[in-house]
C-alpha positions in Angstrom: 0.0 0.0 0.0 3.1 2.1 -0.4 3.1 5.0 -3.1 5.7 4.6 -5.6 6.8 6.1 -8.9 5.8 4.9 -12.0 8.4 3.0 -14.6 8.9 6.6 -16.4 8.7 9.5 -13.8 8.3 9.9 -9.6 5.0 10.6 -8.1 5.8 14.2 -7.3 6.2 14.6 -11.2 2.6 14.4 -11.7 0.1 17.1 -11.2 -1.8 17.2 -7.9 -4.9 14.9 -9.6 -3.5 12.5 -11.5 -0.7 12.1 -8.5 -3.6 11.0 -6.1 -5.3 8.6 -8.7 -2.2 7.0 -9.9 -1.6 6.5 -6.0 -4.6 4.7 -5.5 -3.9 2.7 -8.5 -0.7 1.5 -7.8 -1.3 1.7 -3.4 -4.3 -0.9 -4.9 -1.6 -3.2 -6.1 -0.2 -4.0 -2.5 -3.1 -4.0 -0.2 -3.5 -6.5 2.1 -6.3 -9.3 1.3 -9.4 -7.8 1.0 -12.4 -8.3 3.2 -14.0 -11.5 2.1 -16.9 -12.7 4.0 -18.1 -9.5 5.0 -17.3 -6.4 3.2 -19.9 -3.4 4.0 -23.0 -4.7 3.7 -25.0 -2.9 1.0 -28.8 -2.0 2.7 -30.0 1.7 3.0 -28.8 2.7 6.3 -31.1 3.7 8.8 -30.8 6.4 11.4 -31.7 6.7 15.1 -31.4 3.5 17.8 -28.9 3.2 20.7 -26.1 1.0 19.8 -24.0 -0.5 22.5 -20.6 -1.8 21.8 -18.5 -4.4 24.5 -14.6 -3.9 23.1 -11.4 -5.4 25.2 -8.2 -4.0 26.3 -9.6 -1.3 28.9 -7.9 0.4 31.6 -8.7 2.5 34.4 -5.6 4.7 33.3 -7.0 5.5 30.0 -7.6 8.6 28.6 -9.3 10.6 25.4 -6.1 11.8 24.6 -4.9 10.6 21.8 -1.0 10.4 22.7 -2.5 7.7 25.5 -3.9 5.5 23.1 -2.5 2.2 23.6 -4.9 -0.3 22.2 -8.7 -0.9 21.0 -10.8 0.2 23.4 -8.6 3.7 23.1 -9.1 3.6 19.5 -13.2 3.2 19.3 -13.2 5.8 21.5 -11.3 8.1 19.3 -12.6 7.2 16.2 -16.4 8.1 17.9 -15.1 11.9 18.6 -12.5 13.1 16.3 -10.7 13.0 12.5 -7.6 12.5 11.0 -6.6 14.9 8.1 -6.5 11.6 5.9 -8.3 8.1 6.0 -8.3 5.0 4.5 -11.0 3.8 2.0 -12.5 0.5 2.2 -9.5 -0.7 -0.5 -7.2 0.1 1.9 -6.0 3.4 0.1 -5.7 7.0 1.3 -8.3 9.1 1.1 -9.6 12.8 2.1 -10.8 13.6 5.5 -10.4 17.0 7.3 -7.8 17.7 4.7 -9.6 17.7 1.4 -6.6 17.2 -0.7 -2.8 17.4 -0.9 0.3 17.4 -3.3 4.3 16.4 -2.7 6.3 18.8 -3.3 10.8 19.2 -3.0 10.8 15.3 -4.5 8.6 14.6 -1.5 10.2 16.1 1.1 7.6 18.6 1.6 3.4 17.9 1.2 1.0 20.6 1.4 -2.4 19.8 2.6 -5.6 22.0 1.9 -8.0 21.8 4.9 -11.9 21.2 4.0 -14.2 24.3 4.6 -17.2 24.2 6.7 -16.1 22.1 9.3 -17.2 22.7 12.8 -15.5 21.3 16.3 -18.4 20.4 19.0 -18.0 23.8 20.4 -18.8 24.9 17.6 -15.0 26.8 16.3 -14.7 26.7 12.7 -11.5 24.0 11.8 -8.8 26.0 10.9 -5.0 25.9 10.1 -4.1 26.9 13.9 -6.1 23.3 14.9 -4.2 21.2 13.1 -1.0 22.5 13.5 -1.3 22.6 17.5 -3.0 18.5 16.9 0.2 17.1 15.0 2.4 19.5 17.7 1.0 17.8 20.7 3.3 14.5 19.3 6.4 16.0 18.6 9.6 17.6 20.8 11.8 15.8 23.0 9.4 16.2 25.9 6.6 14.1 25.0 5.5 10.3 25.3 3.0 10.7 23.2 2.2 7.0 21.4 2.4 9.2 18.1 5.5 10.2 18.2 7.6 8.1 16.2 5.4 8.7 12.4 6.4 12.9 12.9 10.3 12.3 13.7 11.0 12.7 10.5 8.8 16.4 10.7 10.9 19.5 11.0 8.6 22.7 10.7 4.7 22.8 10.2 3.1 26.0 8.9 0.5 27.5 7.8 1.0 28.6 4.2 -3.2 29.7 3.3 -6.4 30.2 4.8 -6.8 26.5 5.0 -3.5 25.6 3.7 -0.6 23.9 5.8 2.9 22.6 4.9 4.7 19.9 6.3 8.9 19.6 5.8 10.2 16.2 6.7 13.9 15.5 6.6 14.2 13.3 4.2 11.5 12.1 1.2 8.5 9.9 2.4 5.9 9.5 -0.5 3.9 7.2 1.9 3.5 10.6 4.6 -0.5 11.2 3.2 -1.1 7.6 4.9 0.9 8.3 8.2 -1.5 11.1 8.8 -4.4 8.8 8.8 -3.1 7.0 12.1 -5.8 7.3 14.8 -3.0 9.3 17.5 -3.2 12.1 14.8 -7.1 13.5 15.8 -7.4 17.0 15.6 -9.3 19.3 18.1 -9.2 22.9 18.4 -5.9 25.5 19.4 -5.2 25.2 22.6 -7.5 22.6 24.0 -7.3 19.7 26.2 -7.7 16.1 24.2 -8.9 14.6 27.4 -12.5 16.7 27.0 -12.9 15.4 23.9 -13.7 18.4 21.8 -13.3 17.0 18.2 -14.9 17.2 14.6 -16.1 13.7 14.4 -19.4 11.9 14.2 -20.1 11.6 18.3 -19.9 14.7 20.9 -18.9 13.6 24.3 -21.2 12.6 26.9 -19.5 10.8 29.6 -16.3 8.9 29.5 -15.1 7.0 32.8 -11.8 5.3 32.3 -11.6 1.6 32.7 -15.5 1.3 32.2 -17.4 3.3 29.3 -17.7 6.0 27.0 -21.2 7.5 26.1 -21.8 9.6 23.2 -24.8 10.9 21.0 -24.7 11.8 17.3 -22.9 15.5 16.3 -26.0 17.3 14.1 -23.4 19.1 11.9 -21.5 16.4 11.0 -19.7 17.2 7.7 -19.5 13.7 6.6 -23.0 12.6 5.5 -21.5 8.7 5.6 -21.1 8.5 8.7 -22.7 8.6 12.3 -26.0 7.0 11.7 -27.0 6.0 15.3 -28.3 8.0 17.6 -25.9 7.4 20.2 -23.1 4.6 21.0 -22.2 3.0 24.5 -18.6 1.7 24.2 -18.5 -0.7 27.6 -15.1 -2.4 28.7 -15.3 -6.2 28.2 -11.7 -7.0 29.0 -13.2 -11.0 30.2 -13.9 -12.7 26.8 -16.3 -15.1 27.8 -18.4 -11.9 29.9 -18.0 -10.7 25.8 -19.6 -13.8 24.0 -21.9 -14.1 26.8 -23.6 -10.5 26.5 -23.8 -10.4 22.9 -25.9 -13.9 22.7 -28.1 -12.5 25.3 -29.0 -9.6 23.4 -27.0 -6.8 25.5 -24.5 -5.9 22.8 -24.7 -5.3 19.3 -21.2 -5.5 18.9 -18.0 -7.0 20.2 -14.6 -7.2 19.1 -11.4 -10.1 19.5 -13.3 -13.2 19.2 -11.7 -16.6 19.9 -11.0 -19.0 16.8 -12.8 -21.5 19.0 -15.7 -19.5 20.1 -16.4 -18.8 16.5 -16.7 -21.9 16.0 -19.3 -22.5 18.3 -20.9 -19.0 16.8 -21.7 -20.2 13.5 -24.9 -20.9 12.7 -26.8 -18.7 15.5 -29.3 -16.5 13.7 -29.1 -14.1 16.6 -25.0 -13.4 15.8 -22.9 -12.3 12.7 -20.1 -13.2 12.4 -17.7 -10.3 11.4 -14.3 -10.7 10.2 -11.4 -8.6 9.6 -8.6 -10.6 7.7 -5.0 -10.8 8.1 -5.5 -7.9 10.6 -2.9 -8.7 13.4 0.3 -9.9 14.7 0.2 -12.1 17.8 3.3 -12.0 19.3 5.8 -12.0 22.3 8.9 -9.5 22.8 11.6 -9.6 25.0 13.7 -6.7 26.4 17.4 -6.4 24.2 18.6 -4.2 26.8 18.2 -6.2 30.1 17.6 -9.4 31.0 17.9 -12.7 28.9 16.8 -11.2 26.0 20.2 -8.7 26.0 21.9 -11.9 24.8 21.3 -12.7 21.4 22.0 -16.8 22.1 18.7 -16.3 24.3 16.7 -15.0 21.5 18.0 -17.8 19.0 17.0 -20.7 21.5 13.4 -19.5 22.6 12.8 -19.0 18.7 14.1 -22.6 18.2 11.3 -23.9 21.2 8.5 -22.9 19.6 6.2 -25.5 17.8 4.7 -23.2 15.6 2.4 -25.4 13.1 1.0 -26.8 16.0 -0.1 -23.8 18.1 -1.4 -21.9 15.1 -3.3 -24.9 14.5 -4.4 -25.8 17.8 -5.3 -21.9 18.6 -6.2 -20.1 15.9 -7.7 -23.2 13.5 -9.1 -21.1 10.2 -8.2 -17.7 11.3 -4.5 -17.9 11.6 -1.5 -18.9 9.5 2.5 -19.6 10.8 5.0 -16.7 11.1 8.3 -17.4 11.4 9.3 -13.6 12.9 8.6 -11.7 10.3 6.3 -8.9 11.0 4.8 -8.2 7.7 2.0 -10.3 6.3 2.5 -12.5 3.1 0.1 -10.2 1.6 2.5 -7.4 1.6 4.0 -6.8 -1.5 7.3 -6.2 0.6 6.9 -9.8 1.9 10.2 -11.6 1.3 9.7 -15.5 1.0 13.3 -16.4 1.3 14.3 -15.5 5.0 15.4 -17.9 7.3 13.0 -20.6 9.2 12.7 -21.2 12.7 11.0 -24.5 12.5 10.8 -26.3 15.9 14.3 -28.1 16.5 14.3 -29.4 19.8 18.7 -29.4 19.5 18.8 -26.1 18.5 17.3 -24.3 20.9 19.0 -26.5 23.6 22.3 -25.7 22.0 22.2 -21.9 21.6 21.0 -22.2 25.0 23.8 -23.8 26.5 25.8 -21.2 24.2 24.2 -18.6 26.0 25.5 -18.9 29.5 22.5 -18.0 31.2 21.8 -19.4 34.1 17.8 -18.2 35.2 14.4 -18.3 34.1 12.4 -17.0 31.0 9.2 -15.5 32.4 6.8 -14.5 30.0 4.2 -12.1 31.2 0.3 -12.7 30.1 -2.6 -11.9 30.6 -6.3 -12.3 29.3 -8.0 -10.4 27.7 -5.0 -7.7 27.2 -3.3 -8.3 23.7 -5.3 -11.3 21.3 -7.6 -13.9 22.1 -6.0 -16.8 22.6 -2.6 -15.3 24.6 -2.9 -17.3 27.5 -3.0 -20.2 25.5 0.1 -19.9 23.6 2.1 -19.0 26.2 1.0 -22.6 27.6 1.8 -24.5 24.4 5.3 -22.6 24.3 6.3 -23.0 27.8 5.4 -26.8 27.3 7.9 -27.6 23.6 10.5 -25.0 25.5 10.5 -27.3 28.6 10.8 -30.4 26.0 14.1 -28.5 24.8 15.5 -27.5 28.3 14.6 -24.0 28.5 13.4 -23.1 32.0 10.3 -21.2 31.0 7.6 -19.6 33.2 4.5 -17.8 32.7 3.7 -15.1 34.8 -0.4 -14.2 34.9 -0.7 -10.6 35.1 -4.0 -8.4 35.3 -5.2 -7.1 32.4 -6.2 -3.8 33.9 -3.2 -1.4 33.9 -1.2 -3.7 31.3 0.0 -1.9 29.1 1.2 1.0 31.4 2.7 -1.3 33.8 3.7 -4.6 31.8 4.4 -3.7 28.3 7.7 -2.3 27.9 8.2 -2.6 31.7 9.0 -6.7 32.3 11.3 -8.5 30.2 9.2 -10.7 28.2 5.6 -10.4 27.6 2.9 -10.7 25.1 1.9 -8.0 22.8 -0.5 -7.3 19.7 -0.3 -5.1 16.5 -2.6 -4.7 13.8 -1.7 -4.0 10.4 -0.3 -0.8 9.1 -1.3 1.0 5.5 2.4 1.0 4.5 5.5 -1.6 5.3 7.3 1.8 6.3 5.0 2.4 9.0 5.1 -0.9 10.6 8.8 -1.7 10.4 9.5 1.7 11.8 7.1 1.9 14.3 8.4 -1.2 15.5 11.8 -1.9 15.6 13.6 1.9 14.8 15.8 2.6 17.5 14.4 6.1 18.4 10.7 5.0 18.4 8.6 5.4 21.2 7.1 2.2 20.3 9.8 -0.1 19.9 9.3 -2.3 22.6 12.3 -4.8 22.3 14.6 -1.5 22.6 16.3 -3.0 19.3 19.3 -0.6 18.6 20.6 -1.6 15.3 22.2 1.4 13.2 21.9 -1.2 9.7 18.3 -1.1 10.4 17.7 2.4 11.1 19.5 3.3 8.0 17.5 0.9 5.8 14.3 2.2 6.7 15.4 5.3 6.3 16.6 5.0 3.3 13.9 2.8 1.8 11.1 5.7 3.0 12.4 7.5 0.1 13.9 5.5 -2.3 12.0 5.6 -5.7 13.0 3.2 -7.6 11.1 -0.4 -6.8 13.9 -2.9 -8.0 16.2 -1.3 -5.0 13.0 -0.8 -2.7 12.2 -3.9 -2.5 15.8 -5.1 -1.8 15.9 -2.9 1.1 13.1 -4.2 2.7 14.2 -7.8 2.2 17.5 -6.7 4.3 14.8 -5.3 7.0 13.0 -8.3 7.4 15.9 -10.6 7.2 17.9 -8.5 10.4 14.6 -8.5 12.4 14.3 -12.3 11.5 17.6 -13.4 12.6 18.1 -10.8 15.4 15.3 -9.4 17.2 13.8 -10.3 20.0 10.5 -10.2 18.8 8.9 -14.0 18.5 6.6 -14.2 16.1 4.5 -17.4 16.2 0.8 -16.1 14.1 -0.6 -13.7 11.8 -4.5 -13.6 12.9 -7.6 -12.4 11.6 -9.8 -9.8 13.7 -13.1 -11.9 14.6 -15.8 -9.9 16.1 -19.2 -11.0 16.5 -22.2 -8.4 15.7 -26.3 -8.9 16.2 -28.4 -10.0 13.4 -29.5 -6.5 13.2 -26.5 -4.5 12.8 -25.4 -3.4 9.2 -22.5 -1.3 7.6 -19.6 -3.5 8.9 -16.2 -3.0 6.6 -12.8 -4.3 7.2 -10.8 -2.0 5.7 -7.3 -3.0 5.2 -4.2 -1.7 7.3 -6.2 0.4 9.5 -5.5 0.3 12.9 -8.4 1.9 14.3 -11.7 -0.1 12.9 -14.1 3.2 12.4 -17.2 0.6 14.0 -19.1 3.1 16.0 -19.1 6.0 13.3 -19.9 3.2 10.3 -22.6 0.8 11.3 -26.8 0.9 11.8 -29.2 -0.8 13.3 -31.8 -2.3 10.5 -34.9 -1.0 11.6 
């Protein structure tokens, strides 16, 4: 989903128009898989009704902030009371939101962005320049911890060129920058304002929010965007207990829930009171260890635990029909970066034992879990791993932790835990997000220089031949040297009521727009 050049001339060559439809052309090329079982469905929507939404991965330190955003429940909350300046369309490919269009200019090293006229904040202040330019601020200096950081490293000055003009210098090209901007952390409200009272553009205005339990919101009158924000109002509970999840939507409580179980889907099929809906190849289940403390520090360590995995079988025990093996490699096959000639870490009992022994360490691997706080089915894994480690020698232990409070106080904190990503629009902004040294997301605290360089250098690089090849390095030094172990790509399966309509999985978007898109079929 990456915008390149053609074979004649770059992107930046092209006049404004035929730049943004020869990117959706060739971004269309490299999408992920598209929706299959359940794209939008195609009924009239209607308006009014009360929908009421159960979504995991809730904490009582959450917040409407968007540089707090950690995972999904943060994200459905966002996506019900603010916009991005860009989105994604249903193919997966950029599209116009509060910016109405843009064009590259200094060989991509700058973009200009024209604002869309006659959009109103809940307050009622008329989006302007000033807005934006404060929004995308809030992520950048030295000071901040905002999630969001990383994507606006690369930003040097923004400005306000026109009425409802602003420019953005980078330092370096980035012809994928347009689909950064459509990351749910990058919400605009108005100059000056505090994100945590939840004064945006978008589709819901604010009603109550208590962190850890629900958000309660009723429809914005003066939406600009007649496609979306059909209900009336939304409810977004916290369901972090999965069965609590399955159990309210068969009873009629919920009309949607989110991070179903292969197994429970299972089950689901067939029950003319539940849909079910799925978004495919959508995540990454994983487990990362800590490069700069603890056993992961020693590379040995990371070879061995790789080595003890029975992958085949835990994808097949866990996630039967929904999942497919990863050997380490964070971007899905369907990625047109995908390189199918890395190396394999097929189980190999002598292996692991050997690199092990290699290693010299002498204590535990303790894996930190907990349900119901990255993807269905974490638990589990870390059972089936701990069990072919202990058949190799590894003295592994899993460590049950809350859910509530995990990603403030687990992720990033203990050695070795589980973690979840879902897909990115571009292989730039998942590798980079990920494993760049200076991103505030890169939870193994991988410092590799080669790497850094690569991406970089890749973000701009025009021609595909050598793009490609880049990429291919990237995924072959986070293969055989990270510590992030990779056993599963997933598919997002969320379960809906027989009455609820306007579901789309749109591909490489991180922040499923479910509230502001669906109806109730009167």
């Amino acid at each position: 989903m990456t915008v390149q050049k053609t074979s004649r001339s770059p992107v930046w060559a092209m006049p404004r128009r035929a730049f943004l439809g020869g990117a959706a052309a060739m971004a269309g090329a490299s999408t992920l898989i598209l929706p299959h079982s359940l794209m939008a469905q195609t009924s009239t929507p209607s308006r009014g009704g009360h929908l009421v939404m159960g979504i995991d991965n809730a904490s009582t330190s959450d917040r409407l902030d968007p540089a707090y955003y950690w995972e999904q429940f943060n994200y459905h909350c966002g996506t019900q009371l603010f916009d991005t300046l860009t989105d994604l369309d249903d193919q997966g490919l950029v599209a116009p939101a509060l910016a109405e269009s843009w064009e590259p200019r200094q060989g991509g090293q700058q973009w200009v962005f024209t604002l869309r006229s006659g959009v109103s904040f809940h307050n009622g202040k008329a989006l302007a320049p000033e807005d934006v330019i404060y929004s995308l601020n809030h992520h950048r200096g030295d000071d901040t911890e905002s999630a969001g950081k990383s994507y606006l490293m690369a930003v040097t000055a923004i400005s306000k060129t026109g009425p409802m003009e602003i420019t953005i210098d980078l330092d370096a090209p980035n012809a994928d920058f347009p689909y950064l901007l459509s990351d749910i952390h990058y919400v605009v409200t108005f100059d000056g304002a505090n994100f945590d009272e939840g004064v945006g553009t978008g589709p819901y205005i604010l009603e109550n929010f208590e962190p850890g339990v629900s958000l309660l919101v009723r429809r914005n009158e003066n939406y600009w965007n007649p496609a979306r924000g059909f209900v009336a109002s939304i409810e977004t509970l916290a369901y972090n207990d999965a069965s609590a999840r399955v159990a309210a939507l068969m009873s009629g409580s919920l009309h949607f829930i989110n991070n179903i179980s292969a197994q429970v889907a299972g089950r689901l099929r067939g029950m003319p009171q539940i849909q079910l809906l799925e978004e495919p190849d959508n995540q990454l289940g994983l487990f990362v260890g800590r490069t700069d403390q603890g056993p992961f520090a020693n590379a040995d360590v990371r070879r061995a635990v790789k080595y003890a995995v029975e992958r085949e079988e835990l994808v097949g025990a866990i996630f039967p029909g929904s999942g497919s093996v990863s050997h380490d490699n964070p971007l899905f096959p369907t990625s047109r970066y995908f390189s199918t000639d890395l190396p394999r870490h097929d189980y190999d009992a002598d292996k692991a034992a050997h690199y092990w022994k290699k290693s010299g360490y002498d204590g535990p691997i303790r894996l930190s879990v907990a349900e119901g706080a990255t993807f269905a089915g974490t638990v589990e894994c870390a059972q089936l791993i701990q069990a072919s480690a202990a058949a190799a020698g590894l003295p592994f232990e899993i460590d049950r932790v809350p859910a509530d409070g995990y990603w403030s106080e687990v992720w990033m904190q203990h050695d070795f835990c589980s973690s979840v990503w879902s897909a990115r629009p571009t292989a730039d902004a998942l590798l980079s997000l990920l494993y760049h040294s200076q991103s505030t997301w890169n939870e193994t605290y991988w410092n590799n220089s080669r790497f850094d360089g690569i991406i970089t250098a890749a973000r701009g690089e025009l021609d595909e031949a050598k793009r490609r090849a880049l990429y291919h390095d990237a995924q072959l030094l986070i293969v055989e040297e990270s510590a992030s172990l990779i056993p599963v790509y997933r598919s997002m399966l969320n379960g809906g009521s027989a009455d609820l309509r306007g579901f789309s999985a749109v591909p490489g978007q991180i922040a499923p727009r479910i509230g502001p898109s669906v109806w109730l079929e009167a």
